[in-house]
TORKOL-4160 file (C-alpha; in steps of 0.2 Angstrom, whole numbers, padded with zeros to 4 digits, m for minus):
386
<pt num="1" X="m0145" Y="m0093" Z="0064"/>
<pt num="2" X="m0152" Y="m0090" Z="0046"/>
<pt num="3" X="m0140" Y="m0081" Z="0034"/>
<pt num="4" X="m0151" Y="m0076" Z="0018"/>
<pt num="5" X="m0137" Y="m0070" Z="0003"/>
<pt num="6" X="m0134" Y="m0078" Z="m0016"/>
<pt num="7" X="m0123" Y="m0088" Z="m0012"/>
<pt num="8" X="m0126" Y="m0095" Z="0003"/>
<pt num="9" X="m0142" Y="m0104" Z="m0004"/>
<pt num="10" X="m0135" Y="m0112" Z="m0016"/>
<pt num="11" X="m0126" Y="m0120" Z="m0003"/>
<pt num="12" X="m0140" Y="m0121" Z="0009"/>
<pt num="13" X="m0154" Y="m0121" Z="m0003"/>
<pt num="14" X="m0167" Y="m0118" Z="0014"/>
<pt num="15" X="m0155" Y="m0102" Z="0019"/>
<pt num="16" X="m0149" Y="m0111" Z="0033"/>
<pt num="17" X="m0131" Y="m0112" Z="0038"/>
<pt num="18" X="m0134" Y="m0128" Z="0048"/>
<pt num="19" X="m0120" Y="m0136" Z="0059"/>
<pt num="20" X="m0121" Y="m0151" Z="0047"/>
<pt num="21" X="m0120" Y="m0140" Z="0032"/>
<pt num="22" X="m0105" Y="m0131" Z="0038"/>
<pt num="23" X="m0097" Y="m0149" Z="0042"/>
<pt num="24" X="m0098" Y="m0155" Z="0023"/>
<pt num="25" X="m0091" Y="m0137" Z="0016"/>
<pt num="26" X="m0076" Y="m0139" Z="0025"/>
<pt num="27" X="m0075" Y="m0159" Z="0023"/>
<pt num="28" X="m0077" Y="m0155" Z="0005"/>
<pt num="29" X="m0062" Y="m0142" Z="0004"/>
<pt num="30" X="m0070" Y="m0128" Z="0004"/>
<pt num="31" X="m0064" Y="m0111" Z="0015"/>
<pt num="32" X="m0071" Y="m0097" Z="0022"/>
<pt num="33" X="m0077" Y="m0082" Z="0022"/>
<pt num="34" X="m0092" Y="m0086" Z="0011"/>
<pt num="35" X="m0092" Y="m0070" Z="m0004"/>
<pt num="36" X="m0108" Y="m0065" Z="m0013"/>
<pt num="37" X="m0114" Y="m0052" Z="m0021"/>
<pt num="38" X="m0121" Y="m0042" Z="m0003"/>
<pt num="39" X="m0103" Y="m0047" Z="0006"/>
<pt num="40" X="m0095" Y="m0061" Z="0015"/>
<pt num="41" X="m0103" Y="m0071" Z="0028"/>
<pt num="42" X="m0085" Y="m0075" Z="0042"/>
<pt num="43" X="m0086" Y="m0094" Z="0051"/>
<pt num="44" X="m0076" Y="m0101" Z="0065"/>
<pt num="45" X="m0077" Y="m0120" Z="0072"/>
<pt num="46" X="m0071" Y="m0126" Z="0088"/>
<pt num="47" X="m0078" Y="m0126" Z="0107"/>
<pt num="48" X="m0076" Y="m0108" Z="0113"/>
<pt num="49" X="m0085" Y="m0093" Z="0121"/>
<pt num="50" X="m0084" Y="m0082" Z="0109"/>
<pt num="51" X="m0076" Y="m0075" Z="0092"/>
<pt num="52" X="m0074" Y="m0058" Z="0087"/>
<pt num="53" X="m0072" Y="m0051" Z="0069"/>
<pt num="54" X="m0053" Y="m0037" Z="0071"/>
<pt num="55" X="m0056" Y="m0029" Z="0055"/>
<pt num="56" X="m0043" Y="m0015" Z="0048"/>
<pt num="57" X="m0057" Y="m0005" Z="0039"/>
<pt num="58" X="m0062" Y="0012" Z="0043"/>
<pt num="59" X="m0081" Y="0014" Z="0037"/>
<pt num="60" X="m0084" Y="m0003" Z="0044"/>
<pt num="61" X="m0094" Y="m0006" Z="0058"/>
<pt num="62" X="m0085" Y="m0009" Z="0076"/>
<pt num="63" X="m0075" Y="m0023" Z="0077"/>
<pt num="64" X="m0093" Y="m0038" Z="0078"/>
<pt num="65" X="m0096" Y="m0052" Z="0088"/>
<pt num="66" X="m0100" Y="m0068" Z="0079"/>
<pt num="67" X="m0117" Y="m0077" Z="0082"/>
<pt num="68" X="m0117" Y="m0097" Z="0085"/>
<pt num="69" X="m0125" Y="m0109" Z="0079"/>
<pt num="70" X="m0136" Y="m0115" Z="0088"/>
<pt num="71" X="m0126" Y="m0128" Z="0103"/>
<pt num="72" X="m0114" Y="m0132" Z="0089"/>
<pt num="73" X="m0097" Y="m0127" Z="0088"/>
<pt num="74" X="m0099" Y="m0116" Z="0074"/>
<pt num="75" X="m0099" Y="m0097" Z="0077"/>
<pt num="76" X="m0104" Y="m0084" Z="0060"/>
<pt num="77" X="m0103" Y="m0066" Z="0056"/>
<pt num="78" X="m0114" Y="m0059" Z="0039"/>
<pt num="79" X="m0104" Y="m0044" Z="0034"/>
<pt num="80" X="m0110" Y="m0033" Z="0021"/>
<pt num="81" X="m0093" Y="m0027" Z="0012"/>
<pt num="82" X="m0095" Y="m0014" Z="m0004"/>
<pt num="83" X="m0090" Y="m0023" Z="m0020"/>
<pt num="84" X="m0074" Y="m0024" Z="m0027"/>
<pt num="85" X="m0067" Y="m0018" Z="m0008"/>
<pt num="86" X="m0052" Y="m0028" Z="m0001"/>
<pt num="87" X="m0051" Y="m0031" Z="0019"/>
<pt num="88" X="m0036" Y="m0039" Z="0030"/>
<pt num="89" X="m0042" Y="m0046" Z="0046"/>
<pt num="90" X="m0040" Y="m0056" Z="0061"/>
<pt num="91" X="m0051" Y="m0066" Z="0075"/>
<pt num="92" X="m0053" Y="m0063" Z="0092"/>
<pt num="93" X="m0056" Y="m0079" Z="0101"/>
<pt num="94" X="m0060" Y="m0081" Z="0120"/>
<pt num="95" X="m0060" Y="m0099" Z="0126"/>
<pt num="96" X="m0059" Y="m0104" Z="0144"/>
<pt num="97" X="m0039" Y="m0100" Z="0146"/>
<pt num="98" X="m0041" Y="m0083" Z="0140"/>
<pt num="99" X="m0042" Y="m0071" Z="0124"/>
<pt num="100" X="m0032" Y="m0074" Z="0108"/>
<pt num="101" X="m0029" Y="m0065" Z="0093"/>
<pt num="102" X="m0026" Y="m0076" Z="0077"/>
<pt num="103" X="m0028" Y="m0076" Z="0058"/>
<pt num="104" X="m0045" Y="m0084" Z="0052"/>
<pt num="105" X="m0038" Y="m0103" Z="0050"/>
<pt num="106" X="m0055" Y="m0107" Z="0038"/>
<pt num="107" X="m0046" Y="m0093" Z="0025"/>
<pt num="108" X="m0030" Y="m0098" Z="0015"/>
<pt num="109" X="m0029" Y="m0081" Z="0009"/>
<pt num="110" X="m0017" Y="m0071" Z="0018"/>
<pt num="111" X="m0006" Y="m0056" Z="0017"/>
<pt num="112" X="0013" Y="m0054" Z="0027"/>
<pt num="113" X="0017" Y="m0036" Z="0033"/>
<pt num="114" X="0034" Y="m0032" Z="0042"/>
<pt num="115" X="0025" Y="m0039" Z="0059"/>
<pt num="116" X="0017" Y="m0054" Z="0054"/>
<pt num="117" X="0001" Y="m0055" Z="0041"/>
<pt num="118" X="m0017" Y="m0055" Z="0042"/>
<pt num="119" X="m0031" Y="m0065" Z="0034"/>
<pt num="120" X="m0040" Y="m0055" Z="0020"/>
<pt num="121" X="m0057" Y="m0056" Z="0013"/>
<pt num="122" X="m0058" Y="m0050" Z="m0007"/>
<pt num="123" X="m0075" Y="m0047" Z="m0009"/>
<pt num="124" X="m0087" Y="m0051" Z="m0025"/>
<pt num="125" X="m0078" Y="m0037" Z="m0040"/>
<pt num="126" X="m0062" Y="m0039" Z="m0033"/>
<pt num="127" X="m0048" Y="m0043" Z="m0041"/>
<pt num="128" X="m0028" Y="m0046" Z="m0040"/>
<pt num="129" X="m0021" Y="m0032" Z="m0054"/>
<pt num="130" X="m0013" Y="m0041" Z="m0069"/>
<pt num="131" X="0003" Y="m0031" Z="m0065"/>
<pt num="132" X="0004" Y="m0041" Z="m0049"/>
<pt num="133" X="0005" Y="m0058" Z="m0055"/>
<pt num="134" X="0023" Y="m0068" Z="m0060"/>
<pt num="135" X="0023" Y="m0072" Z="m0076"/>
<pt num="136" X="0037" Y="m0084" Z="m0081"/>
<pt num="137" X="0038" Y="m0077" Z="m0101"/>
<pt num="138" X="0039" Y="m0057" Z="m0092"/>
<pt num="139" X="0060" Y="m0056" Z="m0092"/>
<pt num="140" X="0064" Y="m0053" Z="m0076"/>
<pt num="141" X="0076" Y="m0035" Z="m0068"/>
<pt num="142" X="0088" Y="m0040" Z="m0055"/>
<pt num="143" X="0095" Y="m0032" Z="m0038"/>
<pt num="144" X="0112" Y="m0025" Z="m0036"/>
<pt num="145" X="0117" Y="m0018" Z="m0017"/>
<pt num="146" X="0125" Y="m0002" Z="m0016"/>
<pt num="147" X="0133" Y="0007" Z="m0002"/>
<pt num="148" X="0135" Y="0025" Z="0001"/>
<pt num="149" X="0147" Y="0034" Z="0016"/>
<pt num="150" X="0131" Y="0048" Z="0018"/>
<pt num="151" X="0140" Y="0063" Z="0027"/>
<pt num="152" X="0122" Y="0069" Z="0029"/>
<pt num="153" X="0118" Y="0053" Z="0039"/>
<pt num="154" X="0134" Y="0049" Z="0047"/>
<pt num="155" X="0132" Y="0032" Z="0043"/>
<pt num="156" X="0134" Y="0020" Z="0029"/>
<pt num="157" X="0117" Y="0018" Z="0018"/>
<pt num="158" X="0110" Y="0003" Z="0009"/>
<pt num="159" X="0100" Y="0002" Z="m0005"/>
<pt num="160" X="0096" Y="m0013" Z="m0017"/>
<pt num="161" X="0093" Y="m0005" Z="m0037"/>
<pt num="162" X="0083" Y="m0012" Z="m0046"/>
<pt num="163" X="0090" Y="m0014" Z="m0065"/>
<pt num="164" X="0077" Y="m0019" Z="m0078"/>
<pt num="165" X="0080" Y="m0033" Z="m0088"/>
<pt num="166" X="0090" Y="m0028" Z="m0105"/>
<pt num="167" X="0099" Y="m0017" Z="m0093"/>
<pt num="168" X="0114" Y="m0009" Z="m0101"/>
<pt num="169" X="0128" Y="0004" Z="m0096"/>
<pt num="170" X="0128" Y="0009" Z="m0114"/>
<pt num="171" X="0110" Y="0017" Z="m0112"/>
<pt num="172" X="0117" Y="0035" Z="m0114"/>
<pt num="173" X="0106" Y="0043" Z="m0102"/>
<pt num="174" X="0090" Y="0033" Z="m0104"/>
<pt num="175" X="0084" Y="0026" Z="m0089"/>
<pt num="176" X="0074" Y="0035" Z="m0077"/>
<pt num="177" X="0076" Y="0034" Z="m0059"/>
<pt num="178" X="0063" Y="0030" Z="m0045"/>
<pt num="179" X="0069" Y="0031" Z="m0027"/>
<pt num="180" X="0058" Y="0021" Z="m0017"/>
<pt num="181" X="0058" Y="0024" Z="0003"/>
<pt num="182" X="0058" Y="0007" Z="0012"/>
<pt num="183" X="0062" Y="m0002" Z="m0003"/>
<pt num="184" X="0064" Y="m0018" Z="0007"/>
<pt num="185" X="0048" Y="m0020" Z="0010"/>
<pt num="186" X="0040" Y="m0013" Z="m0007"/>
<pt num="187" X="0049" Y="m0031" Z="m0013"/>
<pt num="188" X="0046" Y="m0042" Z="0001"/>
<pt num="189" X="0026" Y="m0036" Z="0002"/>
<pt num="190" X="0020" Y="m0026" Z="m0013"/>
<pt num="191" X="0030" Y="m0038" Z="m0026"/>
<pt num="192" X="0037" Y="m0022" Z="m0033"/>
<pt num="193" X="0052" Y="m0027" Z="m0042"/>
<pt num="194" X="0035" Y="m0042" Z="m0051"/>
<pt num="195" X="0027" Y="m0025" Z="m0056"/>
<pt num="196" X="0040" Y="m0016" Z="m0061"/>
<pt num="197" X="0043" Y="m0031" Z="m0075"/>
<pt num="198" X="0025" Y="m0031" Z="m0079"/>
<pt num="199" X="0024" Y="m0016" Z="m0082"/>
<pt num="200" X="0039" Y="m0012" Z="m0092"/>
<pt num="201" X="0038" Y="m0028" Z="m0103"/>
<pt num="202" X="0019" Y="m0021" Z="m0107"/>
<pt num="203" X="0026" Y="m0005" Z="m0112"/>
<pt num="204" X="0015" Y="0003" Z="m0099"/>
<pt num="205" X="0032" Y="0011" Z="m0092"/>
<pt num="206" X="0050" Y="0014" Z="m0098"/>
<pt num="207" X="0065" Y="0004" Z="m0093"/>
<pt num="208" X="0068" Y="0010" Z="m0076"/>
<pt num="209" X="0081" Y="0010" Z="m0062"/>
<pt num="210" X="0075" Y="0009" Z="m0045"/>
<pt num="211" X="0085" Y="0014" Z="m0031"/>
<pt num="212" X="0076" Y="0005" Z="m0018"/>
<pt num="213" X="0081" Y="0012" Z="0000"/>
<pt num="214" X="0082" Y="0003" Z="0018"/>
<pt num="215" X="0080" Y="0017" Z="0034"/>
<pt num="216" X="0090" Y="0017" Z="0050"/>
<pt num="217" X="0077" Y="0025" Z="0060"/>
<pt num="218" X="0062" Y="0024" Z="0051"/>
<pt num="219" X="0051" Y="0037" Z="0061"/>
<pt num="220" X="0064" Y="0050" Z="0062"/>
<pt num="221" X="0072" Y="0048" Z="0044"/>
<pt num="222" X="0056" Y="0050" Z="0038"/>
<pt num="223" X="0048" Y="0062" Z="0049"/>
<pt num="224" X="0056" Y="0080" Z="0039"/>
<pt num="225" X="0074" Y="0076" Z="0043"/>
<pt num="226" X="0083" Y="0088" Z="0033"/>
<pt num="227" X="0097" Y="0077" Z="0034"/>
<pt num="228" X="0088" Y="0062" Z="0024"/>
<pt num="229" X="0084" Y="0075" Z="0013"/>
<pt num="230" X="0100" Y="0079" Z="0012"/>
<pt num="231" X="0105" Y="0060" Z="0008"/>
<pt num="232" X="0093" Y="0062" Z="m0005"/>
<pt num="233" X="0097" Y="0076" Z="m0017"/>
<pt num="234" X="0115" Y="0080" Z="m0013"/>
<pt num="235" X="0122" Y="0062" Z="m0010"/>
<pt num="236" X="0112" Y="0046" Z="m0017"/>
<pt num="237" X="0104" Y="0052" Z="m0034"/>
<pt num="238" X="0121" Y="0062" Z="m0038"/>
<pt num="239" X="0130" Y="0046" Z="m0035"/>
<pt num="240" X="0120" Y="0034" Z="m0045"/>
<pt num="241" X="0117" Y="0049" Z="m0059"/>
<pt num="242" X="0138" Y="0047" Z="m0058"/>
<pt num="243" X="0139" Y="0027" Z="m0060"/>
<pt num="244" X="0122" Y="0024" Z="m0071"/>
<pt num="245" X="0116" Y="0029" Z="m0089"/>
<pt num="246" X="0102" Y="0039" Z="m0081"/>
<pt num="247" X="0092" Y="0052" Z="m0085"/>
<pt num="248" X="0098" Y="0067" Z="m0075"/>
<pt num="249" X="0083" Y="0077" Z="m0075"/>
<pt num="250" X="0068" Y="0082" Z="m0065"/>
<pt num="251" X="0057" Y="0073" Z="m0076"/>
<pt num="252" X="0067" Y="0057" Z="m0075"/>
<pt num="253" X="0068" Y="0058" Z="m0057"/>
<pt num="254" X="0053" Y="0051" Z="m0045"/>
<pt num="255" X="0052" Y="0051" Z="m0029"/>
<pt num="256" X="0041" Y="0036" Z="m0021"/>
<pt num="257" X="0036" Y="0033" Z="m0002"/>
<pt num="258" X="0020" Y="0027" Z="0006"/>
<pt num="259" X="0014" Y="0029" Z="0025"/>
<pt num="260" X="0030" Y="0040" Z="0035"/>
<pt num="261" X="0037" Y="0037" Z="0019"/>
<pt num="262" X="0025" Y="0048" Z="0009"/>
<pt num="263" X="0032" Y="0062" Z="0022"/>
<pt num="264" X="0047" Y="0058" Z="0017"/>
<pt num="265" X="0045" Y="0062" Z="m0001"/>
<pt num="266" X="0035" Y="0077" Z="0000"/>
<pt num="267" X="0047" Y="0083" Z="0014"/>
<pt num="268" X="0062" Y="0079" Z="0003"/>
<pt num="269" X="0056" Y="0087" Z="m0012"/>
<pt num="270" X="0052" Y="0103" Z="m0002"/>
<pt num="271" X="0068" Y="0106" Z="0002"/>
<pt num="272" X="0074" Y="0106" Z="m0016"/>
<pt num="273" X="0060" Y="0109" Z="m0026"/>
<pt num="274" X="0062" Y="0106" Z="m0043"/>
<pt num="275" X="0072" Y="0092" Z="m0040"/>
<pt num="276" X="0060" Y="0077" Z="m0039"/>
<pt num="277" X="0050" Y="0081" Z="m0056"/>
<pt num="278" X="0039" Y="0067" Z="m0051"/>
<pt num="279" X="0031" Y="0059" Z="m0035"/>
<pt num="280" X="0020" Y="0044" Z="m0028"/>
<pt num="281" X="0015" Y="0049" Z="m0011"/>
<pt num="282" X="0002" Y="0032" Z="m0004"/>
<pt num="283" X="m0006" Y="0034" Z="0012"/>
<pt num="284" X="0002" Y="0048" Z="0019"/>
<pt num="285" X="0005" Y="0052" Z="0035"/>
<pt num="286" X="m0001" Y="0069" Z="0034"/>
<pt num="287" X="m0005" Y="0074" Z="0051"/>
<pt num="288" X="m0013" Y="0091" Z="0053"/>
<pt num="289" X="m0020" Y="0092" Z="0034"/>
<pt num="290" X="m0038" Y="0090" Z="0033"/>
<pt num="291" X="m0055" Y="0094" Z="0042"/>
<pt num="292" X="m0062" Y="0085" Z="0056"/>
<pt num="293" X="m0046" Y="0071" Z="0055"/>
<pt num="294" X="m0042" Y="0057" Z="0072"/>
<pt num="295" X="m0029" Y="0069" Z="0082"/>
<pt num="296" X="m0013" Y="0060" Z="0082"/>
<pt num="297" X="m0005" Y="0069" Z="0098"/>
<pt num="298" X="0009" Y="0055" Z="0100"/>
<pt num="299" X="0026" Y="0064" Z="0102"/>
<pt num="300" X="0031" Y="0054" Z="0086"/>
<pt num="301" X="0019" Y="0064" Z="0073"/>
<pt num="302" X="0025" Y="0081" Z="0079"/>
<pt num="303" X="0038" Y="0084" Z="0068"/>
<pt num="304" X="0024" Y="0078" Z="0055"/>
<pt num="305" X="0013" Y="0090" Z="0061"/>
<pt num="306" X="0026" Y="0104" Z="0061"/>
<pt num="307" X="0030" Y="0101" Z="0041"/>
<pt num="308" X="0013" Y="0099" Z="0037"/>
<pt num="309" X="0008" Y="0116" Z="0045"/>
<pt num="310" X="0023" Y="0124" Z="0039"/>
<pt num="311" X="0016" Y="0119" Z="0020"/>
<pt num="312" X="m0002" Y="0121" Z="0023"/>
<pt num="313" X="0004" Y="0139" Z="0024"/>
<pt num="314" X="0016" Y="0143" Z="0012"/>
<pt num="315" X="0009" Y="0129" Z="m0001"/>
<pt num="316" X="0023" Y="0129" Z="m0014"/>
<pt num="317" X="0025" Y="0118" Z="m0031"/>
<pt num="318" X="0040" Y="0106" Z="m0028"/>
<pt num="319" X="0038" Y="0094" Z="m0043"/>
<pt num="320" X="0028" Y="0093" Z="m0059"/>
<pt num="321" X="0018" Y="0079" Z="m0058"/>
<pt num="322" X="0011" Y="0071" Z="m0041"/>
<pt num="323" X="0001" Y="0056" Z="m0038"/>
<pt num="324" X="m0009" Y="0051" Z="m0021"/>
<pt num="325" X="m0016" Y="0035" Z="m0016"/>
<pt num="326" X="m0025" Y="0030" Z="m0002"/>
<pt num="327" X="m0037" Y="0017" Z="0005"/>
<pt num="328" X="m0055" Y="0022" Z="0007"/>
<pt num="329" X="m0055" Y="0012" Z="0024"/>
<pt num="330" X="m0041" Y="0018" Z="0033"/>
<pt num="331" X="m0041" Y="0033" Z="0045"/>
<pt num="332" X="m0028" Y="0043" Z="0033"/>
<pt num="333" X="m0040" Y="0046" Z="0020"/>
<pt num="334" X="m0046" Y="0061" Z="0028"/>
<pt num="335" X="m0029" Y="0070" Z="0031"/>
<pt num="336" X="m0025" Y="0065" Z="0010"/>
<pt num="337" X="m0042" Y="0071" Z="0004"/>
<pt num="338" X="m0038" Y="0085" Z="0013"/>
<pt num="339" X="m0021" Y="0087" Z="0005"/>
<pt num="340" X="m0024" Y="0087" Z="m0012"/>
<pt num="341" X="m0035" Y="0102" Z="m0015"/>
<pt num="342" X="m0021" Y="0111" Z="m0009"/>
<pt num="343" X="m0007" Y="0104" Z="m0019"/>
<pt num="344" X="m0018" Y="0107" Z="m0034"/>
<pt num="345" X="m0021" Y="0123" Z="m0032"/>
<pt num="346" X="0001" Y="0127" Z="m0032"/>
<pt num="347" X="0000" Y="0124" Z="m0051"/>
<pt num="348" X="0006" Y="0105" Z="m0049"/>
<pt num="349" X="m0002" Y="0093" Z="m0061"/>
<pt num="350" X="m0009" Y="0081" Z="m0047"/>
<pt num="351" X="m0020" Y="0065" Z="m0047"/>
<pt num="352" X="m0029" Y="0057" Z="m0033"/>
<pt num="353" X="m0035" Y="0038" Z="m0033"/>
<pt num="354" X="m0043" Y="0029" Z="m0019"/>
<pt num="355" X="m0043" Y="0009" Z="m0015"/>
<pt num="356" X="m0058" Y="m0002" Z="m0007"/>
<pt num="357" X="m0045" Y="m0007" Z="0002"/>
<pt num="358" X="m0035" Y="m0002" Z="0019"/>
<pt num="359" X="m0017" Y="0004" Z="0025"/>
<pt num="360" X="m0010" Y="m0009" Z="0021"/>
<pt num="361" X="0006" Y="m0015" Z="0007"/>
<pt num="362" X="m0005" Y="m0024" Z="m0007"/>
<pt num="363" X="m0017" Y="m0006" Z="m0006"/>
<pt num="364" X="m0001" Y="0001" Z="m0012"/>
<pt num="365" X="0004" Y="m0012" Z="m0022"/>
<pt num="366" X="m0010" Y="m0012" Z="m0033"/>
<pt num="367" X="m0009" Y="0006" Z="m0035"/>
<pt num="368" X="0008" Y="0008" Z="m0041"/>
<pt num="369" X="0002" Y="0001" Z="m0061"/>
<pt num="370" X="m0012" Y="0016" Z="m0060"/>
<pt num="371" X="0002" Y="0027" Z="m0054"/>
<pt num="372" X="0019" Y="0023" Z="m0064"/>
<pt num="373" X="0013" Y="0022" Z="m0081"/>
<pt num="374" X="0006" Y="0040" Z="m0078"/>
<pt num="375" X="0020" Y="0048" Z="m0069"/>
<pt num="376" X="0034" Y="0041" Z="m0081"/>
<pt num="377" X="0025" Y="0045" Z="m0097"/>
<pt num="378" X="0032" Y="0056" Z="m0109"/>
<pt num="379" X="0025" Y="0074" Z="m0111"/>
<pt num="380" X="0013" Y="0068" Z="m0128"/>
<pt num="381" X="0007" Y="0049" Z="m0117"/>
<pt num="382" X="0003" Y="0059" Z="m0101"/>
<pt num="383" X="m0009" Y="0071" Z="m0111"/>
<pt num="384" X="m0017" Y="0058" Z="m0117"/>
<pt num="385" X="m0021" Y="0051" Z="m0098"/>
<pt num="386" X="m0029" Y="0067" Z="m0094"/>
């Protein structure tokens, strides 16, 4: 098999990925998959049948069969992969005992997500956002818990909040609020409360609170409940507005979700509009917006369905300021393209910013320092990120 890429001959100057050549990179240290300047070239070792390329990309091709090398043990796939883009991964291996589904153990480069993690390949112009990355000297927010009785709910409700470092209840109002839907995992996978430092010790956002919120049933909360809404607006934000120097108004207030969680947020500011003078909506689930968009005909997206319809036809401004993020390769950037036009056309001051990258939490989390700094600016700093 004959590879031809920048790379690749300088480690084989004859362009040949031989068996013996493939030996040495690994014995030396070295990892896959192989990044240049056209994409990454996959490999896998061991004595199988075959090895399958699981990619997370729409705008890929189908999920590819890997080639082997000649009788060896080696198995590679050439994939040409758009510069700057970001895939998660995993391999399909059939040996003799049957079919397995496993991260790329040639790759030290993974990503967790609530159900396990995958491999990721960054290609060439990729980069992890400076936002993203600990810094020991950045002085560090901390997490309190805090409990509600939620009459909307019925339950008790959790959330962690976020308090950034210099925090003090002598700030008179300061502090704006961003609730965050599943909040958990924004920490645990998308490093928000690291960003949330970086970005405020850079001056690239105010001192915030965070009110970072944990669902009971995720994909009914979420899906327009009014009485998550409810939660919302006439229980959580009143609470913490009671106990905490915040700022009290629409512009202070932001309103943060991604996936069922963007459905959440636009749902919940619907409701009450006015309320929420800012939100981040990533990767939403907007089933129903959009031309030409997969059908999702599962019994949990028709509630969705329902609010999207309902506000595809009575399209109504609900905050001031909205930003949208999605990844290029994943299957909802059709429904969020879609979207858009029509919230701009409400009179909302909207913007739209797409990632080479998938559904997935570190598409997100590298959006939110394009996102923050502009949806928490004064009046006079955002009209100078127009």
């Amino acid at each position: 098999m004959t590879v031809a890429a920048p790379a690749i001959e300088r480690i084989a100057p004859s362009g040949d990925l031989t068996s013996d050549v493939l030996d040495t990179r690994v014995d030396d240290g070295a990892c896959f998959p192989i990044i240049d300047a056209t994409g990454c070239t996959f490999a896998y070792r061991g004595a199988v049948i075959s090895v399958r390329l699981i990619h997370f990309g729409v705008g890929f091709p189908d999920d590819l069969d890997f080639e082997q090398v000649a009788d060896s043990e080696w198995w590679l796939l050439a994939l040409r992969v758009p510069l700057g883009s970001r895939l998660e991964y995993k391999l399909e291996v059939t040996d003799s005992f049957g079919t397995t589904v496993v991260e790329d153990p040639l790759n030290d480069r993974h990503a967790s997500h609530p159900f396990g993690a995958n491999s990721v390949c960054e290609a060439a112009g990729y980069a992890e956002p400076r936002w993203v990355v600990t810094d020991p000297d950045v002085p560090a927010g901390r997490l309190v818990e805090f409990e509600l009785e939620s009459a909307a709910l019925g339950r008790t409700t959790s959330a962690s909040v976020y308090l950034p470092a210099g925090f003090t209840l002598d700030g008179d109002g300061c502090y704006p609020l961003l609730v965050v839907h599943d909040g958990s995992d924004y920490i645990a996978y998308a490093s928000a409360a690291t960003v949330f430092d970086n970005l405020i010790h850079d001056g690239e956002m105010p001192p915030a609170v965070v009110a970072l919120v944990r669902p009971f049933e995720r994909l009914v909360e979420y899906a327009d409940d009014p009485r998550h809404a409810e939660h919302l607006t006439g229980e959580l934000v009143p609470a913490l507005e009671r106990e905490l120097p915040l700022v009290a108004t629409p512009a202070g207030r932001c309103l943060v979700g991604a996936s069922f969680g963007a459905v959440a947020s636009l749902s919940a500011a619907w409701r009450a509009p006015g309320f929420f003078g800012r939100l981040l909506l990533q990767s939403g689930s907007f089933a129903g917006a959009g031309t030409g968009c997969r059908r999702r005909p599962e019994p949990l997206w028709r509630p969705v369905r329902q609010f999207v319809r309902a506000y595809l036809d009575q399209p109504a401004a609900v905050a001031e300021r909205i930003f949208v993020t999605c990844g290029t390769y994943e299957s909802l950037i059709c429904e969020n393209r879609g979207l858009v036009p029509v919230l701009e056309g409400t009179g909302m001051t909207v913007r739209f910013a797409e990632r080479l990258d998938g559904h997935n939490w570190a598409c997100w989390r590298d959006s939110l320092g394009v996102a923050l700094p502009w949806l928490l600016a004064t009046d006079d700093a955002s009209r100078g990120l127009e």
